[in-house]
C-alpha positions in Angstrom: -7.2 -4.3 -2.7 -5.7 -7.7 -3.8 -5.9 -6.3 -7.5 -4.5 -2.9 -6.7 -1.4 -4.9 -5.5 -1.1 -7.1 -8.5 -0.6 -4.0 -10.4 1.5 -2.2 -7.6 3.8 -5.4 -7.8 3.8 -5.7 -12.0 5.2 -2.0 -11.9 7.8 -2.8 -9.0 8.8 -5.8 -10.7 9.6 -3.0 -13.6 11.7 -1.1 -11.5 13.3 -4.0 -9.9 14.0 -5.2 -13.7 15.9 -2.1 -14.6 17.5 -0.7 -11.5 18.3 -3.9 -8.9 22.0 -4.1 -10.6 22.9 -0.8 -9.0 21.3 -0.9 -5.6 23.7 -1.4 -2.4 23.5 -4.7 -1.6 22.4 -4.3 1.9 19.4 -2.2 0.3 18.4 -5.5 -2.4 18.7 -7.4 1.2 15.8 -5.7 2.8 13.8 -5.2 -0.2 14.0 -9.2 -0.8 13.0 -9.7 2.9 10.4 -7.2 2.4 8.9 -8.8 -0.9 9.9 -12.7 -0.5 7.0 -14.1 -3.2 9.6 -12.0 -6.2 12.5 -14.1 -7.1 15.0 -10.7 -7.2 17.6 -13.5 -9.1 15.3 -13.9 -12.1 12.8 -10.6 -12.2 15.2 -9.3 -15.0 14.9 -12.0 -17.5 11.1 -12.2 -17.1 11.3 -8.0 -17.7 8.6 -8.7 -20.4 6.2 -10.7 -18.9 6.0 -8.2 -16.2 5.7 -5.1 -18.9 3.0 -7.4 -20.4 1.4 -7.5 -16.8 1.4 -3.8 -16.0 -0.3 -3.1 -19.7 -2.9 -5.5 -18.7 -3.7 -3.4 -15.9 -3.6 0.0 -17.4 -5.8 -1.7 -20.2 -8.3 -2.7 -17.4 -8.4 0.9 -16.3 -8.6 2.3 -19.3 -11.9 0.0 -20.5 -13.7 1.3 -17.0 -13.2 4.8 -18.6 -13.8 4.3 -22.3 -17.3 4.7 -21.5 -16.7 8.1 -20.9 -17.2 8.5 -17.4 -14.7 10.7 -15.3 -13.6 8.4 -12.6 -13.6 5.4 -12.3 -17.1 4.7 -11.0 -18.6 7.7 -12.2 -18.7 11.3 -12.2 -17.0 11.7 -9.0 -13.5 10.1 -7.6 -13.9 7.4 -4.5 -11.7 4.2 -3.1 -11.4 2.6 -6.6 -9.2 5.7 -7.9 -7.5 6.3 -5.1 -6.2 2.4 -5.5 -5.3 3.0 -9.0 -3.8 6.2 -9.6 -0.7 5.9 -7.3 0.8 2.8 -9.4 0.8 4.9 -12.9 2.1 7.9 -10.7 5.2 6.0 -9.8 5.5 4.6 -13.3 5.5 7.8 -14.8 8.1 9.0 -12.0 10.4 6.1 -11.8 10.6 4.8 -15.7 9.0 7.3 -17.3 10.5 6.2 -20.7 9.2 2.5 -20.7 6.0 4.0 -18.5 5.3 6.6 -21.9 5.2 3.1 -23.6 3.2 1.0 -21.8 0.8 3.6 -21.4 0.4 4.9 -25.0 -2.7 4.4 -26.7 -5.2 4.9 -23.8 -6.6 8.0 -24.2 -9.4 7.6 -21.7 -6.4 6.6 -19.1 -4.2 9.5 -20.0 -7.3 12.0 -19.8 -7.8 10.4 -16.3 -4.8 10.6 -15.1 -5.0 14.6 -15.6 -7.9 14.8 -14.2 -6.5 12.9 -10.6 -4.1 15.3 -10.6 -6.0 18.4 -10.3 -7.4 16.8 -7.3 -4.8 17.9 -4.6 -1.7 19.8 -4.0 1.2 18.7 -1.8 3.4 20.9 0.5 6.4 18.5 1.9 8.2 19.8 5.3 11.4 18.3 6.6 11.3 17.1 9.5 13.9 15.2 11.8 12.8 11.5 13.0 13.9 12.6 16.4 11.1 15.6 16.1 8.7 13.1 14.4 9.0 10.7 17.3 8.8 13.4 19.6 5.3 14.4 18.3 3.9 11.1 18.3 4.6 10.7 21.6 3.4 14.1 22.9 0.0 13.1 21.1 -3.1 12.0 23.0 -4.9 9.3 21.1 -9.0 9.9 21.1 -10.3 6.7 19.5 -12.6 5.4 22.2 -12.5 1.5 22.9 -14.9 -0.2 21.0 -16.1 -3.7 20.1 -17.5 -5.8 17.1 -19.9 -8.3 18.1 -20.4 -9.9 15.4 -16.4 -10.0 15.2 -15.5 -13.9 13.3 -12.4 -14.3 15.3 -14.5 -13.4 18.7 -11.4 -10.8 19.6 -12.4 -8.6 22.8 -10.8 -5.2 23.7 -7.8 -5.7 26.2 -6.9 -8.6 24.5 -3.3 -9.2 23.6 -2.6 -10.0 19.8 -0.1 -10.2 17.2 -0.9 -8.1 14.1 0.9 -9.3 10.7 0.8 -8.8 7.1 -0.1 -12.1 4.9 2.0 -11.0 1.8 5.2 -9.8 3.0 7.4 -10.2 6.1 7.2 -6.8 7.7 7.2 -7.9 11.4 5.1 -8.6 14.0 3.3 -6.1 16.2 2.3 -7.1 19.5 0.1 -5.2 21.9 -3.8 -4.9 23.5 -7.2 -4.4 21.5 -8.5 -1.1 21.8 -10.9 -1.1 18.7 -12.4 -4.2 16.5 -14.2 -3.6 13.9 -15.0 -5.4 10.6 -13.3 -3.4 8.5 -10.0 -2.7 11.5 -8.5 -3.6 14.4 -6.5 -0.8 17.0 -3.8 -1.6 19.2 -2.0 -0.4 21.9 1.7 -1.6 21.0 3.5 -3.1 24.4 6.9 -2.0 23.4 8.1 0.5 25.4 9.2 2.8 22.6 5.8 3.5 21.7 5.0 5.5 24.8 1.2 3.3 24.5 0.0 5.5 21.4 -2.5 3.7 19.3 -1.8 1.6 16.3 -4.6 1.3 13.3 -4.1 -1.6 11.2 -7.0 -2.7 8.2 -8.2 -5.9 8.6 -7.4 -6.8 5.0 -4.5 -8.1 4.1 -3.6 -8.7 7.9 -3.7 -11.4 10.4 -4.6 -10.9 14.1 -3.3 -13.6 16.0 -4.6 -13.8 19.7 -1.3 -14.5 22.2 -2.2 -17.8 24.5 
């Protein structure tokens, strides 16, 4: 996971390198409170050293699959491909000039990357956020309360928490334990706009912060 962002952020650092001059300013704003560890002032004059970085990581890729194999841990596509692929999708889709570059002369990656796309099919349908909102509230969640143990932090369901990234400032989101696991945590939000549906955040990458 931490390496699958390293990579996501050496390709956004791309994009940010070639597009941030023309973004609304408002727009740069959020992005910068979004991603506060990039320096959006400088990410153009160290263009290279980020192209150099997103290489690296196709080149990492690539050496799993020289072998021969079809996925990335074998014969059949699991968690590590599903990690990977998305960050040379968006290349491809958002600087697919300078992606065709730093991608060339990887065979085994590009043969990959055909075979990942066979995988599934996508059929997008509009929808309004009113009706979106609508639906989640109509929705009866079915997780059953459950409980950890052997939890580390000693968290108990009905317990009220704040649930927070470590990498980025995306907020804070209070509410109750209704699952802890090792691998999760579920939460029933307090905030009134969330009608109590359940919320499902991993446990890596985020903090859970018991409320005194």
């Amino acid at each position: 996971m931490r390496w699958s962002d390293a990579f996501f952020r050496s390709a956004l650092k791309i994009v940010l390198s070639i597009g941030l001059a023309q973004w609304p300013e408002s727009f740069r704003e959020d992005r910068q409170y979004l991603f506060p560890d990039i320096d959006f002032g400088s990410v153009g004059r160290d263009a290279a050293h980020s192209r150099s970085q997103f290489r690296a990581h196709a080149a990492l890729l690539a050496a799993q699959l020289d072998d021969g194999r079809d996925f990335l841990a074998g014969p059949a596509p699991g968690l590590a491909d599903v990690q990977a692929y998305p960050f040379v999708w968006m290349a491809r889709g958002a600087f697919a000039d300078v992606a065709a570059e730093l991608l060339s002369g990887l065979p085994s990656l590009a043969a990959w990357e055909q075979r990942m796309q066979t995988l599934w099919t996508v059929e997008r349908q509009q929808i309004t956020a009113a009706s979106a909102l609508a639906e989640a509230r109509s929705a009866r969640p079915t997780t059953p309360e459950s409980i950890d143990k052997a939890d580390a932090q000693g968290l108990q369901v009905g317990q009220l928490v704040e649930v927070s990234p470590d990498d980025t400032r995306r907020g804070v989101v209070r509410g109750r334990l209704h699952v802890v696991a090792a691998d999760r945590v579920v939460i029933r939000p307090s905030a009134e706009s969330s009608s109590g549906q359940l919320v499902h955040f991993p446990r890596l990458g985020y903090r859970v912060t018991p409320v005194a």
